[in-house]
FITOR-755728 format. One record per residue (C-alpha): residue in one letter; y, x, z. Coordinates in steps of 0.05 Angstrom, whole numbers, plus 5000, padded with zeros to 4 digits. Layout:
// residues N
AYXZ/...
//
This chain:
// residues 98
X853261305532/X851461005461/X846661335426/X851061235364/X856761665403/X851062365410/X847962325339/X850763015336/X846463305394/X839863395357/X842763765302/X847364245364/X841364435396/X837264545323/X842564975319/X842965345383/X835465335378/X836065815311/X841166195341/X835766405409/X829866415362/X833167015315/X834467415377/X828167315410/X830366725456/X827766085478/X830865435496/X827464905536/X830964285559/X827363805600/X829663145631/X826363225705/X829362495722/X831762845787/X824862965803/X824763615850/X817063625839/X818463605759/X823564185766/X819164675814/X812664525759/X817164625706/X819665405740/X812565555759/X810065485686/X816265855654/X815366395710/X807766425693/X808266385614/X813567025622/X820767035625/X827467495629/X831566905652/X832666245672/X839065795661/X838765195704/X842064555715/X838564385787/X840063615810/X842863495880/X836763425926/X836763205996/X836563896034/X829563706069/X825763645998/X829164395973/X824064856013/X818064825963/X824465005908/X826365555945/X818965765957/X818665765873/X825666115871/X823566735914/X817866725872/X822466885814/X825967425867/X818767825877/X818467765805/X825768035783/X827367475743/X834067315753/X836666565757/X843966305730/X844565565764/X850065155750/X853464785807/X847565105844/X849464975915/X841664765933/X839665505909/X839366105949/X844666595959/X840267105918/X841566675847/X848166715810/X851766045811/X857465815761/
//
């Protein structure tokens, strides 16, 4: 992709942004580079800063390298913070996935 072709995006998520702040919402995006280590630190700090929810966008992992995930998703479980994944097929049948 050209940068030139997404000089929109900044100024979409600014918006968004507003939209979650007036409500008393948060939006965090993070590239995680595929990283399941990135994306398990990443849920373990949200989870321990305080949260109602979690959106996620979870990469394809080989299925060997999901258990610590799935040690940080039950976490969320004990802690009734539900999880919306999309194309979550690496997540646990106890998250909602679109």
């Amino acid at each position: 992709i050209n940068s030139g072709d997404i000089y929109f995006i900044p100024h979409v998520l600014k918006g968004i942004s507003r939209v979650l702040e007036q409500n008393s919402c948060n939006l965090l995006l993070h590239d995680t580079k595929n990283s399941q280590a990135c994306i398990r630190d990443l849920l373990e700090d949200i989870l321990r800063k305080g949260t109602d929810g979690v959106l996620l966008q979870p990469n394809t992992l080989p299925e060997d390298n999901a258990a610590n995930l799935q040690q940080v998703l039950k976490q969320y479980q004990r802690a009734k913070v539900p999880i919306v994944a999309f194309c979550g097929s690496l997540l646990s049948n106890d998250c909602i996935s679109l």
